[in-house]
C-alpha positions, 0 to 999 in steps of 0.5 A: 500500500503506497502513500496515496492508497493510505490518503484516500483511506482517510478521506474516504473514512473521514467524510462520513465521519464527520457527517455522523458527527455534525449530525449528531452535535446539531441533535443535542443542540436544538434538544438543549434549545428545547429543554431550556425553552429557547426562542431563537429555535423558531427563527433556526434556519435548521429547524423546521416545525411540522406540528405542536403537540403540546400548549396551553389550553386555547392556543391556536396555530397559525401557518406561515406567520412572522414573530415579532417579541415586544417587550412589555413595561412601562413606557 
């Protein structure tokens, strides 16, 4: 086995490796932005959410629709 044939091996290995690993890393990162209850997960250009399956009683869905926060206090 020459130089080159030992190369490809790496590359060949190396790809789908760290495929796996962005995969798994991005995972664990909307799952922590989940737990702790994140907002910025609904404008993540990684995430797209299909369906709500938990709210308060009388939330309504609405598709397509920009948020935008307020802040609320005293003016």
């Amino acid at each position: 086995m020459n130089l080159t044939d030992f190369v490809l091996i790496i590359l060949s290995l190396a790809m789908p490796l760290a495929v796996i690993w962005w995969a798994i890393r991005s995972h664990r990162s909307i799952n922590k932005k989940i737990q702790r209850g994140d907002a910025s997960i609904l404008s993540d250009s990684g995430v797209k959410i299909k369906r709500v399956t938990q709210g308060p009683p009388g939330t309504q869905i609405y598709d397509d629709v920009t948020l935008v926060y307020s802040q609320q206090g005293k003016f």
